[in-house]
C-alpha positions as CSV (number, residue, x, y, z in Angstrom):
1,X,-55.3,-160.2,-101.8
2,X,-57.8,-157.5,-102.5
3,X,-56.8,-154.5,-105.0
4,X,-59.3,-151.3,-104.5
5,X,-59.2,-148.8,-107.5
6,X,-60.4,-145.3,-106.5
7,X,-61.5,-145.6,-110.4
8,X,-63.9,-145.9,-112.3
9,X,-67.1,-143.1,-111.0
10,X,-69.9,-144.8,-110.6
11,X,-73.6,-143.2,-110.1
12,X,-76.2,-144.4,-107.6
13,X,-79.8,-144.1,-108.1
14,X,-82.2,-143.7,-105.1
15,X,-84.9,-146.0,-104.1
16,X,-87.4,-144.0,-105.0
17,X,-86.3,-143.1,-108.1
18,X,-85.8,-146.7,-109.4
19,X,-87.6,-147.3,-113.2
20,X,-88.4,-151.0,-113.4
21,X,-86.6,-152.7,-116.5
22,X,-83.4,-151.0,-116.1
23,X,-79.3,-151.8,-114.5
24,X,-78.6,-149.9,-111.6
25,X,-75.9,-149.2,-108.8
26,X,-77.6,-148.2,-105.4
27,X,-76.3,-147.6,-101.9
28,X,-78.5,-148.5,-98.6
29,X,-79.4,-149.7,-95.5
30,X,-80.1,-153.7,-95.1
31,X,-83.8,-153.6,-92.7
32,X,-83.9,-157.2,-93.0
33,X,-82.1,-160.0,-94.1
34,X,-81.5,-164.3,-94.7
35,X,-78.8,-166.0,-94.7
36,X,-78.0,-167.9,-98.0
37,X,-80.2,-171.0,-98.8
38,X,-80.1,-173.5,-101.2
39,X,-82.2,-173.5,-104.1
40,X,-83.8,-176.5,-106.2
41,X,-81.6,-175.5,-108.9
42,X,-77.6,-175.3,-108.2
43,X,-77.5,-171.4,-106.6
44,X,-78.0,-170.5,-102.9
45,X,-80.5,-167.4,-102.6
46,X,-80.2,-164.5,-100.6
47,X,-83.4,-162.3,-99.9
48,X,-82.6,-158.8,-98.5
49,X,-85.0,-155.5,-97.7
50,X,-83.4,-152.0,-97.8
51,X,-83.9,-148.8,-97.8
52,X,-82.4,-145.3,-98.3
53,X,-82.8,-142.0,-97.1
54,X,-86.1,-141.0,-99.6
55,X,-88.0,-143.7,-97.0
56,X,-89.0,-146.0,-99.9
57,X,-88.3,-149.7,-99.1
58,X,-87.5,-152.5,-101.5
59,X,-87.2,-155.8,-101.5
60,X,-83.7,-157.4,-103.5
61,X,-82.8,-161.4,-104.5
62,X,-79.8,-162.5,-104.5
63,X,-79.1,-165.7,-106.9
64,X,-74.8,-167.2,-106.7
65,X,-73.7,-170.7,-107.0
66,X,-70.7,-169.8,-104.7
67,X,-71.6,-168.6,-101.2
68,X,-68.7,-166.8,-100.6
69,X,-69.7,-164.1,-103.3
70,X,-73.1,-163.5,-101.3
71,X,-73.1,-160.3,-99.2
72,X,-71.8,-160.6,-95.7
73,X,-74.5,-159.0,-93.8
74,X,-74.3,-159.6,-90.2
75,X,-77.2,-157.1,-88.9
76,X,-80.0,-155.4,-89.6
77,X,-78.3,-151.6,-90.3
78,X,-75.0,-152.7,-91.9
79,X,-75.3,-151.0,-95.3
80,X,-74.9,-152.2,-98.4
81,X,-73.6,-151.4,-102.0
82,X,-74.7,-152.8,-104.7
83,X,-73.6,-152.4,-108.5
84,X,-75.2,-153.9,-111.7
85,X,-78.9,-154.7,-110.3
86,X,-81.4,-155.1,-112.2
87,X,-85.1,-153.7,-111.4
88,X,-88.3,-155.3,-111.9
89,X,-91.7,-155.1,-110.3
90,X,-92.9,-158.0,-108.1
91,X,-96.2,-158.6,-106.3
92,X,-97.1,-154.7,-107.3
93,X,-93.4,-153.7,-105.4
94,X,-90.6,-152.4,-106.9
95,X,-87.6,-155.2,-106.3
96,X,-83.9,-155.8,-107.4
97,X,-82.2,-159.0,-108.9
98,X,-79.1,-159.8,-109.9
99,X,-77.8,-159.7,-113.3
100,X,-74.5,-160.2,-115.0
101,X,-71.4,-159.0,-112.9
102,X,-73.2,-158.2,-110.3
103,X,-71.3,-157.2,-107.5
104,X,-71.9,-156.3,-103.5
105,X,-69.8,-154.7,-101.0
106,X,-70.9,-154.4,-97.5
107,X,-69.5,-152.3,-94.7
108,X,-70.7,-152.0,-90.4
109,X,-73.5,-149.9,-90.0
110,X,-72.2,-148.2,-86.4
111,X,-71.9,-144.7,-86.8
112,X,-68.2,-143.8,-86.2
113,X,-67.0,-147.5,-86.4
114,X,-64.2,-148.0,-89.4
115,X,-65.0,-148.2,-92.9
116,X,-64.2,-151.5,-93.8
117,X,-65.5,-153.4,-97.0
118,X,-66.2,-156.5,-97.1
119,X,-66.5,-158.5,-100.1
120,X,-65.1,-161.5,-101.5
121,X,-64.2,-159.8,-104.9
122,X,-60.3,-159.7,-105.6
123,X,-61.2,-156.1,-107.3
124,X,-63.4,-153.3,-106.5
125,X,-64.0,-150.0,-106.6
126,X,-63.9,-147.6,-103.0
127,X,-63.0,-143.8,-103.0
128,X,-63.8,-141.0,-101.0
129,X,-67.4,-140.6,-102.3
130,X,-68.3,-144.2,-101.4
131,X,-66.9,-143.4,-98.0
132,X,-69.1,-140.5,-97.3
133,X,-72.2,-141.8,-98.7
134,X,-71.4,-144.6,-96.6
135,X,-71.0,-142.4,-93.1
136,X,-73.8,-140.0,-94.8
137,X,-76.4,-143.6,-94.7
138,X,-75.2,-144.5,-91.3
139,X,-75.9,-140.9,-89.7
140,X,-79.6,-141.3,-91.1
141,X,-80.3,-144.7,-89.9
142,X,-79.0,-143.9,-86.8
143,X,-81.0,-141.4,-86.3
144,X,-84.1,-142.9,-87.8
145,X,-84.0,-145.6,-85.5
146,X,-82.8,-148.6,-88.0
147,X,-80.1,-150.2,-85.7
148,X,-81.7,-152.5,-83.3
149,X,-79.9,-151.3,-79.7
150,X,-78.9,-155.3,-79.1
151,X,-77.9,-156.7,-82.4
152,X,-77.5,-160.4,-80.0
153,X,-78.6,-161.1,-76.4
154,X,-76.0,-162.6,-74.5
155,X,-77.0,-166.0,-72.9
156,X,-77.1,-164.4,-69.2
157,X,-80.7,-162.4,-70.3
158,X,-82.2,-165.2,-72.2
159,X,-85.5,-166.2,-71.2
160,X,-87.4,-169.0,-71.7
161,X,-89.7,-169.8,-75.1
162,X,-88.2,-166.7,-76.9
163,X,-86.1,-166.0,-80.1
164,X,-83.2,-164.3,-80.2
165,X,-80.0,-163.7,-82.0
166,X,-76.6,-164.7,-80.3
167,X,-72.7,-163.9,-81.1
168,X,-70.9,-166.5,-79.6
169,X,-67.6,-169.0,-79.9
170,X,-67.9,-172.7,-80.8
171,X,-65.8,-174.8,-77.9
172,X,-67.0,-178.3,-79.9
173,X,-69.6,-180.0,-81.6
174,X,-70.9,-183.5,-82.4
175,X,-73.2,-185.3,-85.4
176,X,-76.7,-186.2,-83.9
177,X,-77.8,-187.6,-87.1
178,X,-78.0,-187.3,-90.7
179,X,-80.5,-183.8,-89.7
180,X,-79.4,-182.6,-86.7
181,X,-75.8,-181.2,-85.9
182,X,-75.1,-180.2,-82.1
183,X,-72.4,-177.4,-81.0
184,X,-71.7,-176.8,-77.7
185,X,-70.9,-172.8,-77.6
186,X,-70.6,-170.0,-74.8
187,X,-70.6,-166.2,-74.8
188,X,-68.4,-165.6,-71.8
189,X,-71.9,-164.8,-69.6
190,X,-73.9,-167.5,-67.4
191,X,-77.0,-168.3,-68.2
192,X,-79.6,-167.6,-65.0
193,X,-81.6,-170.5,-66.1
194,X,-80.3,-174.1,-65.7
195,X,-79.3,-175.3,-69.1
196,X,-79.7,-178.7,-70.8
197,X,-76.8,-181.3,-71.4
198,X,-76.9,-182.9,-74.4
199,X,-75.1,-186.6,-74.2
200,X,-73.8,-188.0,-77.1
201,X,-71.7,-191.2,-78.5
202,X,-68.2,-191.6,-76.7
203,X,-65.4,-190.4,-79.7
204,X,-68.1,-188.3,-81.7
205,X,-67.1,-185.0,-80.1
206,X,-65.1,-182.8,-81.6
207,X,-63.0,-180.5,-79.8
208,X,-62.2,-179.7,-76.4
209,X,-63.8,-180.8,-73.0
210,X,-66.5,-178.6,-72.0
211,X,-67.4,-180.5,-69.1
212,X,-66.0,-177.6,-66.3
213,X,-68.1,-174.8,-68.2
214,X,-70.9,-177.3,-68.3
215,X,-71.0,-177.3,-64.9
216,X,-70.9,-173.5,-64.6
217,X,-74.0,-172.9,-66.8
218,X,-71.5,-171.3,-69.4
219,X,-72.1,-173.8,-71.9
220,X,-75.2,-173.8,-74.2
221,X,-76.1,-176.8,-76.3
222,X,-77.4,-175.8,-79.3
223,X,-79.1,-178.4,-81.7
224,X,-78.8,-177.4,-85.7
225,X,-81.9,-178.7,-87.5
226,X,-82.5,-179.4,-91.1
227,X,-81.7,-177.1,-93.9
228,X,-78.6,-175.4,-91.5
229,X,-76.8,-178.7,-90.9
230,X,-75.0,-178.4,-94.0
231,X,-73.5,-175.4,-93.1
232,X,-73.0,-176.5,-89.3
233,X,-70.9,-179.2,-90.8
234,X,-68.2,-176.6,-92.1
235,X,-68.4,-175.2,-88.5
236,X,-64.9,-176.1,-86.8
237,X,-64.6,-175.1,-83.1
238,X,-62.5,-171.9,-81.8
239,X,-64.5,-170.2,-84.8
240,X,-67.0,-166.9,-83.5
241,X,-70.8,-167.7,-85.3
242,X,-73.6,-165.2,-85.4
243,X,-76.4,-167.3,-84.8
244,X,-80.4,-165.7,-85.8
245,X,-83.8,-166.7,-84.9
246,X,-82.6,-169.2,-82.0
247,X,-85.4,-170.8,-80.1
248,X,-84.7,-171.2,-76.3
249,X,-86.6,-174.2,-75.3
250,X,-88.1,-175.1,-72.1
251,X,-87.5,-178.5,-71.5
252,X,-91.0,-180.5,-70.7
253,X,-91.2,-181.2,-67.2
254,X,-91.6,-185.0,-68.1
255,X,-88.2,-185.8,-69.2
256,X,-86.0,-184.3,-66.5
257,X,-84.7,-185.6,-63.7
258,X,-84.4,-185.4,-60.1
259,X,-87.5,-183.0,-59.9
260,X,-85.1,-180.1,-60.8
261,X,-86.3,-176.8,-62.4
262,X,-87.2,-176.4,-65.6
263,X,-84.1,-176.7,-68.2
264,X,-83.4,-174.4,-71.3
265,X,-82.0,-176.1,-74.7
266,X,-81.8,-174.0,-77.8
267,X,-83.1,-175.0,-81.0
268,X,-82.2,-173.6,-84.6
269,X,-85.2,-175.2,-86.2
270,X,-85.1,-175.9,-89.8
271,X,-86.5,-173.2,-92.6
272,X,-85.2,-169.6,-93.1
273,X,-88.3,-167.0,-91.7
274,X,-87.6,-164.3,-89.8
275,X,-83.8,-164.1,-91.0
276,X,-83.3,-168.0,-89.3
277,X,-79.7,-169.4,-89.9
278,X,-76.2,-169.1,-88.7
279,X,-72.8,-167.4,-90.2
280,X,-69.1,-167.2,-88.8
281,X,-67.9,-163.9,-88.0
282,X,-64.3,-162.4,-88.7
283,X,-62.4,-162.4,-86.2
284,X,-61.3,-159.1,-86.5
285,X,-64.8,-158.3,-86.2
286,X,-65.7,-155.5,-83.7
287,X,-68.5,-157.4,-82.1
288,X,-66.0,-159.8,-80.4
289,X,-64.3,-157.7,-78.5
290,X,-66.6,-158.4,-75.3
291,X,-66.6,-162.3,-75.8
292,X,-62.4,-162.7,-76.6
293,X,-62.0,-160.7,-73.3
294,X,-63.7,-163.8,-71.6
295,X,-61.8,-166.0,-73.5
296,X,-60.9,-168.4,-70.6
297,X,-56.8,-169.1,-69.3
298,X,-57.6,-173.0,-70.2
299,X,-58.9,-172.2,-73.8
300,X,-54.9,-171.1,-74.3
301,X,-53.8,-174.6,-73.0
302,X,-56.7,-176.7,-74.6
303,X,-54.2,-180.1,-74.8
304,X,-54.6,-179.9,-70.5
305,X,-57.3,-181.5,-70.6
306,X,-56.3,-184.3,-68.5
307,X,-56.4,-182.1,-65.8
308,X,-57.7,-183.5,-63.1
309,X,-57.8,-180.3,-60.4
310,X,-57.5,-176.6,-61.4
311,X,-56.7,-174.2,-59.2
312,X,-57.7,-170.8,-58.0
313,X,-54.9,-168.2,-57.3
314,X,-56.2,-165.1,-54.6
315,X,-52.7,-164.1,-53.5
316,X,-52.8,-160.5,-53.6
317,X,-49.1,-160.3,-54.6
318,X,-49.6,-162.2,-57.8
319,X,-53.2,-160.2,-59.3
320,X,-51.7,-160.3,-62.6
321,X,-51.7,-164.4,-62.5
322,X,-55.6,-163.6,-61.4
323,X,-57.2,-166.9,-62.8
324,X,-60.3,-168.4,-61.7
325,X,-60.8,-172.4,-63.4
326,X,-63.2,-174.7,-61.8
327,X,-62.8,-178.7,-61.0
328,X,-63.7,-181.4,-63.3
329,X,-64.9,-184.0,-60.4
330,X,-67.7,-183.4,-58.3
331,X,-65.4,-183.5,-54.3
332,X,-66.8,-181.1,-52.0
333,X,-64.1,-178.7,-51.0
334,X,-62.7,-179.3,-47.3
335,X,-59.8,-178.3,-45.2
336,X,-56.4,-179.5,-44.3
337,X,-57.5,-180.8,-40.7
338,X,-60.4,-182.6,-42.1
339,X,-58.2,-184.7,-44.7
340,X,-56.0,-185.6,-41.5
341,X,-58.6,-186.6,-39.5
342,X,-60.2,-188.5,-42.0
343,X,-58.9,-192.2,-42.9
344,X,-57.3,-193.5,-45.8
345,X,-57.5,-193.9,-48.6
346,X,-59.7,-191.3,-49.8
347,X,-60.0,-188.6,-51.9
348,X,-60.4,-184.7,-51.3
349,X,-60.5,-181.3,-52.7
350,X,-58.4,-179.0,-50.9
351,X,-57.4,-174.8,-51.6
352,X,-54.3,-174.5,-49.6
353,X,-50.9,-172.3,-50.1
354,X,-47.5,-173.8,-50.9
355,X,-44.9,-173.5,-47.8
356,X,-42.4,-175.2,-49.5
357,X,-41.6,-177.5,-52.8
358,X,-39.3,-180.7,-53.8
359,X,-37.2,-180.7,-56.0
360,X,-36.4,-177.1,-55.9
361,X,-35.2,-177.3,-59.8
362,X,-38.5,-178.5,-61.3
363,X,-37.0,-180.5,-64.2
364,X,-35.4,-182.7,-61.4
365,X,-39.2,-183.7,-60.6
366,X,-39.2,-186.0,-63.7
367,X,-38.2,-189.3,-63.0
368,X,-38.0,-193.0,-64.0
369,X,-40.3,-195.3,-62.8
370,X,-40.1,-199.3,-62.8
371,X,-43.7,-201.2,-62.8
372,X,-42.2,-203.9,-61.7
373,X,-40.3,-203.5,-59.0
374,X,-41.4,-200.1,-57.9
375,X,-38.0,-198.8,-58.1
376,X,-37.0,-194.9,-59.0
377,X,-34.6,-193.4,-60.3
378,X,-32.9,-190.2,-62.1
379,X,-33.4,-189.1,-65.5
380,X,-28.9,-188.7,-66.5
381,X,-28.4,-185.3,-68.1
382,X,-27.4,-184.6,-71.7
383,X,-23.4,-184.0,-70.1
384,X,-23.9,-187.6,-67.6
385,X,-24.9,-189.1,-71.4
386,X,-21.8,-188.3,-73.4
387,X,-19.6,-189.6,-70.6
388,X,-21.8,-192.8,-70.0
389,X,-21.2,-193.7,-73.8
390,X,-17.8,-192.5,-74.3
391,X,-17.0,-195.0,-71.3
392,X,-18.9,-197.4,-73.6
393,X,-16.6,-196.5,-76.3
394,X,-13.4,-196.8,-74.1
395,X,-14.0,-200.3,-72.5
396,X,-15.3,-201.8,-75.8
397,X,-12.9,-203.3,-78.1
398,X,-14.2,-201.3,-80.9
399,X,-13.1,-198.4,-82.8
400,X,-14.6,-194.9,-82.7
401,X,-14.5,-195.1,-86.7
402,X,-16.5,-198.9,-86.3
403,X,-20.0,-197.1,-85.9
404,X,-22.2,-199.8,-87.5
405,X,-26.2,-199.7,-87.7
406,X,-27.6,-203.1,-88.2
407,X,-31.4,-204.3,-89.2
408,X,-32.8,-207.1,-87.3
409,X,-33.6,-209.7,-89.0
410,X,-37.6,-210.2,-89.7
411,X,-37.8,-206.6,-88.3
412,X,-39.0,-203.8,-90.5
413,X,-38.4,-200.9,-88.0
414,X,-35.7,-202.3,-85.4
415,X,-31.9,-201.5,-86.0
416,X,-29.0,-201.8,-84.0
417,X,-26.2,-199.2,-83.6
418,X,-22.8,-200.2,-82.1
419,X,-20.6,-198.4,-81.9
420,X,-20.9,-194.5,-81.8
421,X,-21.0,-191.2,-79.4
422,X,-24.3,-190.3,-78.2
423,X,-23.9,-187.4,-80.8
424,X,-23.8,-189.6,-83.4
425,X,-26.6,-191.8,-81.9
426,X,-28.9,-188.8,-81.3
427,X,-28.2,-187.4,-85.1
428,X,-29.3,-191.0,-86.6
429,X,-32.0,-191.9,-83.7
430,X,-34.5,-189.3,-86.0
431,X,-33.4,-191.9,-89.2
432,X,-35.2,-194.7,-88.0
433,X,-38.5,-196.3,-85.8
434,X,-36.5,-198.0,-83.5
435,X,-32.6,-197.9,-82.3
436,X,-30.5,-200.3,-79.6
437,X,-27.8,-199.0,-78.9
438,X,-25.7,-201.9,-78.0
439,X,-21.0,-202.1,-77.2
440,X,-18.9,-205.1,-78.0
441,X,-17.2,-206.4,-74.6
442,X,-15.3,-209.6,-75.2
443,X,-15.8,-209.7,-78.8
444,X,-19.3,-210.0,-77.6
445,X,-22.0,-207.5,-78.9
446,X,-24.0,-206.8,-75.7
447,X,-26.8,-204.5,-74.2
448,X,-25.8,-201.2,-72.9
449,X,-25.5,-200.1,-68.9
450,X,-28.8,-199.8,-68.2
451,X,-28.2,-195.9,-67.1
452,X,-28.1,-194.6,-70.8
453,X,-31.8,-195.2,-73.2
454,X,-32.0,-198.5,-74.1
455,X,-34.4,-197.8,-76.8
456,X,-34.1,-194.6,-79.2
457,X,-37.9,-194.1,-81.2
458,X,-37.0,-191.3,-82.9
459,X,-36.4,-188.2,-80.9
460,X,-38.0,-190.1,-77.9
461,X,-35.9,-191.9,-75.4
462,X,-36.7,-195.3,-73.4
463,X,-34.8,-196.3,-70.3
464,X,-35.2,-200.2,-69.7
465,X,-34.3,-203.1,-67.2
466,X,-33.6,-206.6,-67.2
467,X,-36.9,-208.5,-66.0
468,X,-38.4,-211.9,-66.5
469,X,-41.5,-210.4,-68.0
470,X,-40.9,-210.0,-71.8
471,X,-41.7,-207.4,-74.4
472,X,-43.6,-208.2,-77.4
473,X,-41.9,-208.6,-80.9
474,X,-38.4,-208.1,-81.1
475,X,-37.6,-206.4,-77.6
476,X,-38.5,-210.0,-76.1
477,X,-35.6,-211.8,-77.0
478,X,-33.7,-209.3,-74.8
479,X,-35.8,-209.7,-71.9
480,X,-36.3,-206.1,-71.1
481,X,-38.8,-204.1,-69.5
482,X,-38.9,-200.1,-70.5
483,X,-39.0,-197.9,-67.7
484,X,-41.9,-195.3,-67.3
485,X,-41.8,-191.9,-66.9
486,X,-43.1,-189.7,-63.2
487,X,-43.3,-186.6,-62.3
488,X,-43.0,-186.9,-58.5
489,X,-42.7,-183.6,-56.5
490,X,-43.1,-183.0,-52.7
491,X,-45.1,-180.5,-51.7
492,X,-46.3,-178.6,-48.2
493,X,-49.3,-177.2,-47.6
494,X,-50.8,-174.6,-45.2
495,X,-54.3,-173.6,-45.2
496,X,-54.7,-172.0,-42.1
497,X,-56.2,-175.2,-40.0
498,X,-53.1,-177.2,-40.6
499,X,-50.2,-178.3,-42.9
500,X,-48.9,-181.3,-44.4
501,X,-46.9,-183.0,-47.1
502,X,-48.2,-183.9,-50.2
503,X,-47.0,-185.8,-53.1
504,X,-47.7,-185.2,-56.9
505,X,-47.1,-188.1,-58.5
506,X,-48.5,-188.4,-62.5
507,X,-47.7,-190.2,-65.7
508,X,-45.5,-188.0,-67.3
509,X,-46.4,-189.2,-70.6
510,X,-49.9,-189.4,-71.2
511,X,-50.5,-189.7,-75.3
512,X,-53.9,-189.1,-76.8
513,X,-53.7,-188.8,-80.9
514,X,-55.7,-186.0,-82.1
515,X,-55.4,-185.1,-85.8
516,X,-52.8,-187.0,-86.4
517,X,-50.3,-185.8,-83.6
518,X,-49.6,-187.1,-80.2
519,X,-50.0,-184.6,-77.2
520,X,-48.0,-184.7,-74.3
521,X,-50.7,-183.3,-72.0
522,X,-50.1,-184.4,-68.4
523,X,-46.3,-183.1,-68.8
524,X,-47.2,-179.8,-69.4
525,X,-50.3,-179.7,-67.0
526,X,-48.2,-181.0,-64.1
527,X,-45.4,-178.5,-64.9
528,X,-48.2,-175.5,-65.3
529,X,-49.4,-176.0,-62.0
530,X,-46.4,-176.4,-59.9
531,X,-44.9,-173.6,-61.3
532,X,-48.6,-172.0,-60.3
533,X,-48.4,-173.6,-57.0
534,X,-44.8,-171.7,-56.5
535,X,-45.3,-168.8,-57.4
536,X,-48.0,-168.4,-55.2
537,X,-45.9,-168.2,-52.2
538,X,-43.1,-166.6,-53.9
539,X,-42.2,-162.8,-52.4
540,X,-42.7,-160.1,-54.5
541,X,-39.6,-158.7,-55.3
């Protein structure tokens, strides 16, 4: 938390009135600036230029072991406040450096955007003078001309061999090597040049698939040289960067392939002239309002990225479900009447409209599916459950009050549970790894009717069968194969040359570990777009 006192006064001395061997406090406006670098000692350096309203300009060092406590400058006209400076002459110029408890604050230079500090220091001082000496600076370098008129250039007016600065969002990024550090980023524009894909190692990239925005020249691969790789490293995607001095790059005619068109790659080479480097922006920050409006529909469901088809929705009844996603396969778009004349199998990309759906309860579309035998059947509901095992109870010759959980011998994480409600099962299902659920019948203990989950692995549920193909460990013994689990739903389709009958059938269950947790992607992609599909032939009401 930051506590602002409107206390103590302090006074500021102009530029031009600075005496060299003396501790000051100055307010001004940043003409040119570098991102922190690291030194050969143990601080990062920060060089600025400023000036005031007297038109003197001076140059100002910056030493801190901590780069948080450097100023957070993110363009040329942001102004800056700095107290307990100390002056000295260098090269025949008047500079600043800092001394002990020095301290920055650092506010937007837009005239008429809000007055809002920023500073890393838990206390500070801000009161009505400081905020009129800062809208006072900001009137004057307005009108002198100090604010460049595009802080960044968006990625669709890059041109090729030029430098530029560029405000964008990270989607991933991978390591090259020990010096170089790629991130794939976009600005929500396309770039009108074709743009170079960088390939790296299977498993090295981190974050989400870019491959659909790759295809729409919205990505750009930027390679991270050098002396910024360190600070590329902290980079985690979803975070908005500022990114200075980047070098689009034509790529040599030699390398490419195909004959095609020159390709652009972008290059933050190594070193810190002309301001080079990289910083994350808040993302409160102004600046971002233009890029989060891009923000795409699939960056809200990044664990779909299964998806094998996306669709694009044009009814004009449903404008506000507007959403325009691309394919991640390379099928030319055809009709209806050409998939029917064609022979199977084969595979197509169609755009069609949904006539009608099964099963009209979508739930009802997940199903249980035997590998073996191709068989399929219903998923029981919670109600079908709690009779099933209370028939359990009634037929066996135990006792409701003879719930018993058992460990399997030379098994760790396998129990059995005889005995209980399917209340009482589900409440000690989260207690262990693995649960069988198992009745006594004929003083017998024996395997349940196969319509109730055989297996319980926590809060997940397995549905199994007798087969002669055995399960590892444990299960084997039994002879039981688990059941899978489908979404299957019927679909028809009209796209103007013809209709048919289509059937989407998916592993319900698709489990990719990222970070530690297990996403259940295809369920909710399937799900997404047949509700999608629906509501695109639903009347408006």
């Amino acid at each position: 938390m930051v506590f602002v006192y409107s206390q103590p006064k302090y006074d500021y001395v102009p530029l031009n009135e600075l005496q060299p061997g003396t501790v000051v406090n100055v307010y001004a406006v940043v003409t040119f600036f570098k991102q922190p670098f690291p030194t050969k000692g143990t601080d990062y350096c920060s060089t600025l230029k400023l000036t005031d309203q007297s038109g003197v300009k001076v140059g100002c060092t910056i030493f801190s072991s901590k780069l948080e406590d450097h100023p957070k400058i993110f363009m040329v006209g942001d102004i800056i406040r700095l107290h307990r400076m100390k002056t000295q002459m260098f090269s025949g110029s008047m500079s600043l450096l800092t001394s002990w408890r020095w301290s920055a604050v650092t506010f937007d230079g837009t005239v008429d955007s809000a007055i809002v500090p920023r500073t890393s220091s838990k206390t500070f001082h801000f009161g009505e003078e400081d905020r009129r000496m800062v809208a006072t600076l900001r009137q004057w370098a307005a009108e002198h001309s100090l604010l460049p008129s595009e802080p960044t250039i968006p990625l669709s007016a890059v041109q090729p061999k030029t430098f530029f600065n560029l405000t964008c969002q990270v989607l991933a990024k991978a390591c090259i090597d020990s010096s170089c550090i790629l991130l794939k980023v976009w600005d929500g524009s396309k770039c009108t040049h074709p743009l170079v894909n960088v390939a790296v190692e299977p498993g090295t990239l981190e974050g989400a698939s870019t491959l659909a925005k790759d295809r729409q020249n919205l990505t750009a691969n930027i390679l991270v040289f050098d002396n910024h790789v360190e600070f590329a490293q902290a980079v985690k995607p979803d975070m908005f960067l500022r990114i200075y001095n980047l070098h689009a790059v034509s790529q040599p005619q030699s390398v490419q392939l195909g004959g095609q068109q020159e390709r652009l790659s972008f290059h933050l080479h190594g070193g810190n002239s002309f301001g080079r480097g990289l910083c994350v922006l808040p993302s409160d920050s102004p600046d971002l309002q233009q890029l989060k409006g891009c923000v795409p529909w699939d960056s809200a469901h990044k664990h779909n990225e299964q998806s094998r088809c996306i669709f694009s929705m044009s009814n004009t009844n449903l404008s506000f479900l507007s959403v325009v996603r691309t394919c991640e396969h390379s099928l030319l778009e055809v009709t209806l009447a050409q998939v029917k004349d064609s022979r199977p199998p084969a595979a197509f990309h169609v755009r069609a409209q949904v006539k009608s759906y099964q099963p009209r309860r979508l739930y009802q579309s997940l199903k249980l599916f035997c590998p073996q035998c191709k068989t399929i059947q219903e998923v029981p509901d919670e109600e079908t459950l709690r009779r099933l095992f209370q028939e359990a109870l009634s037929n066996s010759s135990s006792k409701p009050e003879d719930l018993t959980v058992t460990l399997v011998t030379n098994s760790k994480d396998l129990v059995y549970i005889q005995g209980g409600t399917f209340e009482e099962v589900c409440c000690l299902a989260p207690l262990y790894k693995k649960m069988i659920a198992l009745t006594l019948t004929g003083g017998k203990r024996t395997l349940m009717d196969f319509t109730v989950p055989f297996l319980f692995c926590g809060k997940r549920r397995h549905y199994g069968f007798v087969s002669q193909f055995l399960l590892p460990l444990s299960l084997a013994a039994l002879g039981v194969q688990l059941m899978q689990y489908r979404l299957l739903m019927k679909l028809e389709l009209e796209d103007g040359t013809a209709s048919l009958e289509a059937l989407v059938w998916e592993d319900a269950v698709r489990r990719s570990v990222a970070r530690g947790k297990q996403l259940h992607a295809a369920v909710s992609h399937i799900f997404v777009l047949c509700l999608l599909l629906i509501l695109s032939f639903m009347p408006v009401m």
